[in-house]
C-alpha positions in Angstrom: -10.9 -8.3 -13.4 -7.0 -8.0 -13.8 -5.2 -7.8 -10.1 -4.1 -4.2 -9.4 -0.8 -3.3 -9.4 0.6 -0.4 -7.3 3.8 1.0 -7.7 5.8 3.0 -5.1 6.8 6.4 -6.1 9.1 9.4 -4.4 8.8 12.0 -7.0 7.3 13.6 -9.9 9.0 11.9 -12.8 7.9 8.7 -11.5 5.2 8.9 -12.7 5.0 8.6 -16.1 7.0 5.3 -16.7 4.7 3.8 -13.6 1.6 4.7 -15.8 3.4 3.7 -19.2 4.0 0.1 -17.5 0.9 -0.1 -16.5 0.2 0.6 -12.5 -2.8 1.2 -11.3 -2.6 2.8 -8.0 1.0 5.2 -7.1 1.6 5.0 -3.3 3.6 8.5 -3.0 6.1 8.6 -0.3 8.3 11.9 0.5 10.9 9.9 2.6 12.1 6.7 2.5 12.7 5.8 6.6 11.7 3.3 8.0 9.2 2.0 5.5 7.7 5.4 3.8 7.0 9.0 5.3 4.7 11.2 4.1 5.4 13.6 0.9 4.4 16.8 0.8 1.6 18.0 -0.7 3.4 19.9 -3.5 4.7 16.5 -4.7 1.4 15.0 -5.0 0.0 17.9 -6.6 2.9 17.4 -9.3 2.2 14.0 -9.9 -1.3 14.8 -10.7 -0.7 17.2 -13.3 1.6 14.3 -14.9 -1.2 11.5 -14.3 -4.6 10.3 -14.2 -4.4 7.4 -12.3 -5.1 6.7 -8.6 -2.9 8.7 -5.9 -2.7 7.6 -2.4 0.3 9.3 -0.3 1.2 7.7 2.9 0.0 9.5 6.1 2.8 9.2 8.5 5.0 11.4 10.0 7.6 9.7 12.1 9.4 6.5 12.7 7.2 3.7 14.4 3.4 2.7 14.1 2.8 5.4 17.2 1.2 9.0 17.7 -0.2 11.3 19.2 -3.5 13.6 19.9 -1.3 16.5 19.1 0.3 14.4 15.5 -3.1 13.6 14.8 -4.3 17.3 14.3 -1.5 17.7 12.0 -2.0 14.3 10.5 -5.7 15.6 9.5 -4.4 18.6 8.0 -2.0 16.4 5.9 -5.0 14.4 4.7 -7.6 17.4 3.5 -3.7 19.0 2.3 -3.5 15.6 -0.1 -7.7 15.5 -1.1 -7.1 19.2 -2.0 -3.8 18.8 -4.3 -5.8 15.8 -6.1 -5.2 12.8 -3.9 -7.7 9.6 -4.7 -7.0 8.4 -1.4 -4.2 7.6 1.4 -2.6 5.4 2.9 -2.1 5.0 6.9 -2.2 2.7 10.2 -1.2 3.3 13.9 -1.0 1.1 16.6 -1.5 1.8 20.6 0.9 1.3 23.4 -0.7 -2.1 23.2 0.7 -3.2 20.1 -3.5 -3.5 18.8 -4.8 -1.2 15.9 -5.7 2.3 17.4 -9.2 2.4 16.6 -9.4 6.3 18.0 -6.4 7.5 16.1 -7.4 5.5 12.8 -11.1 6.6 13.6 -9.8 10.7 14.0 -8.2 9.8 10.8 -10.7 8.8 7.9 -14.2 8.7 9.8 -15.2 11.7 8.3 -12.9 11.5 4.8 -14.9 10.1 1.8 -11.3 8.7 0.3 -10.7 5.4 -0.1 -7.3 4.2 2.4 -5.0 1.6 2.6 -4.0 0.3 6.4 -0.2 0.2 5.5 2.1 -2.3 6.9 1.6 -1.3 10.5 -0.4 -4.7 10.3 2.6 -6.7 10.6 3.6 -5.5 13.5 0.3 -6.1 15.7 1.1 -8.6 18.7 -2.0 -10.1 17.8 -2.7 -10.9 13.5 -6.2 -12.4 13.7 -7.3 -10.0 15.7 -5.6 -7.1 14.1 -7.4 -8.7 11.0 -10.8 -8.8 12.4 -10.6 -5.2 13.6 -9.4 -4.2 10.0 -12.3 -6.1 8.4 -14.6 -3.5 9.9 -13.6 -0.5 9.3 -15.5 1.5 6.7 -13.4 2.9 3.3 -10.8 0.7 3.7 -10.3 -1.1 0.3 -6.4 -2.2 0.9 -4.4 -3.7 3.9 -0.8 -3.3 3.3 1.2 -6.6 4.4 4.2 -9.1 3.5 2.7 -11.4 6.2 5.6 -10.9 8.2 7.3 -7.9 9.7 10.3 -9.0 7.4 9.3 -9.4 3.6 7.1 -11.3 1.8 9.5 -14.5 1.3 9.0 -15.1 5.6 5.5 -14.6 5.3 4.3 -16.2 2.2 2.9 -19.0 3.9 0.7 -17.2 6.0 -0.4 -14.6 3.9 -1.8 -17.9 1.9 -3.4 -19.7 5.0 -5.1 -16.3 6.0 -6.6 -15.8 2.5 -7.8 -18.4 2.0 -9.3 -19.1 5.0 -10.8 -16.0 4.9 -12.1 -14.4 1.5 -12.7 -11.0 3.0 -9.3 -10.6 4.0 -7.8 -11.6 0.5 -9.3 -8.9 -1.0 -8.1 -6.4 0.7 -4.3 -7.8 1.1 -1.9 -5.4 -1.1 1.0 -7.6 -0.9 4.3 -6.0 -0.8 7.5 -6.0 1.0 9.9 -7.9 -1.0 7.6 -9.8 -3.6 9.2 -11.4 -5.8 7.8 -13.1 -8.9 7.5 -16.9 -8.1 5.2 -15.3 -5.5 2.5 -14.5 -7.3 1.1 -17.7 -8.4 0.9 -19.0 -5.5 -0.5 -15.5 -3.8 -3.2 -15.1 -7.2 -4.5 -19.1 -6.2 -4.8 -18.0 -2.7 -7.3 -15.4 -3.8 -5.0 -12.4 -3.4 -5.3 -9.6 -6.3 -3.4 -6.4 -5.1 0.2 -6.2 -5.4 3.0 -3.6 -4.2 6.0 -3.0 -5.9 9.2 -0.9 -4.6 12.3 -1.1 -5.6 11.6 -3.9 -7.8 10.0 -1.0 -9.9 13.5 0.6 -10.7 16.7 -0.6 -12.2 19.0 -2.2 -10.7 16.7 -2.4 -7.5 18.1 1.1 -6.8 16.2 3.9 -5.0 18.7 6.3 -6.7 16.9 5.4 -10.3 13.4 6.8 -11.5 10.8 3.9 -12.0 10.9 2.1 -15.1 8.1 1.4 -17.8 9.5 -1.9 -18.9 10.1 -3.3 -15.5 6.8 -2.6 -14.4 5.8 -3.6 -17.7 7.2 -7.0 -16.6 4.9 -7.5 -13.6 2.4 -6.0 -14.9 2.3 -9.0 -17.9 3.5 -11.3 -15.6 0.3 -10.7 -13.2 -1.9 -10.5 -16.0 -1.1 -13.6 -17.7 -0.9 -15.6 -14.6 -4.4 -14.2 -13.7 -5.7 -15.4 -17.0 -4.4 -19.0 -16.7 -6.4 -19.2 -13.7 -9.5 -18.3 -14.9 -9.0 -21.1 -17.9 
């Protein structure tokens, strides 16, 4: 099977080139701050009418990995808001006051949604990554963890997003590598074991969030992960 590519996306007319390229997955953000807020549900209703492939808008409201029981009522409004415009899953991750995953916030959140999630990149910011990683590794319907290894980009954390994987097969397929990823990264991420990959503003010209995505950029990556996948296998 060919790696998955996922492609960030910030409004409706994003979508087509990201499908035309080739993306797999759309991770549908409404505002840009501090790594990706939520969209609204009118956005991700648009992008289905443009799209058949696999929507999953971030869950998140404010700045930081933090909430609260009164956020998490809206958040679960957000979420059946998304499955009801034609989401095919979300993304999301909140920490405690004790810089762990919050199991009850996370739990509130998708133990009774039959979506698939991502935990985004609130992963690089736990004060402890093997057990952050072992927590994660439980949870039920999560298919995708969100990470450059690093809370700066992918280039600081290469090195251990490649120990982790593969000391740990379980936790390779579920990274979705992003953050900064930059082609001479994926050979060595694909040997590792890795097989989902996140692209932002590497999708658009110039590496400008002022431009829509483009097919033949994401075209590029998605040949790129493709071919490197097959020399593998051979």
């Amino acid at each position: 099977m060919n790696p998955l590519l996922e492609v960030r996306v910030t409004n409706a007319a994003d979508a087509a080139p990201a499908e035309a390229g080739g993306a797999d997955r759309l991770d549908v953000v409404g505002d840009l701050v501090d790594g990706g807020l939520s969209p609204e549900p009118r956005l991700v209703a648009e992008l289905r009418r443009r799209t058949t492939i696999h929507l999953r808008p971030v869950v998140r409201l404010r700045e930081g990995f933090g909430t609260d029981g009164g956020e998490v009522s809206r958040l679960r409004g957000l979420i059946a808001s998304y499955a009801s415009a034609g989401a095919d899953g979300v993304s999301l991750g909140f920490l405690n006051g004790l810089g762990d995953v919050d199991l009850e916030v996370v739990g509130a959140l998708v133990g009774d949604v039959s979506l698939p999630w991502t935990f985004h990149r609130a992963v690089d910011a736990v004060l402890d990554a093997d057990r952050g990683w072992r927590v994660l590794l439980g949870l039920p319907g999560l298919d995708a963890v969100a990470t450059a290894g690093s809370a700066r980009d992918v280039d600081a954390g290469l090195d251990a997003l490649i120990a982790r994987a593969k000391a740990e097969p379980r936790a390779a397929a579920l990274m979705l590598v992003g953050g900064g990823l930059l082609p001479e990264h994926v050979p060595w991420l694909l040997r590792a074991g890795v097989r989902q990959f996140h692209l932002d503003a590497q999708a658009r010209p110039g590496g400008s969030w002022k431009a829509y995505v483009d097919a033949a950029l994401v075209r590029s990556w998605r040949t790129l992960l493709d071919d490197e996948s097959a020399h593998l296998r051979h």
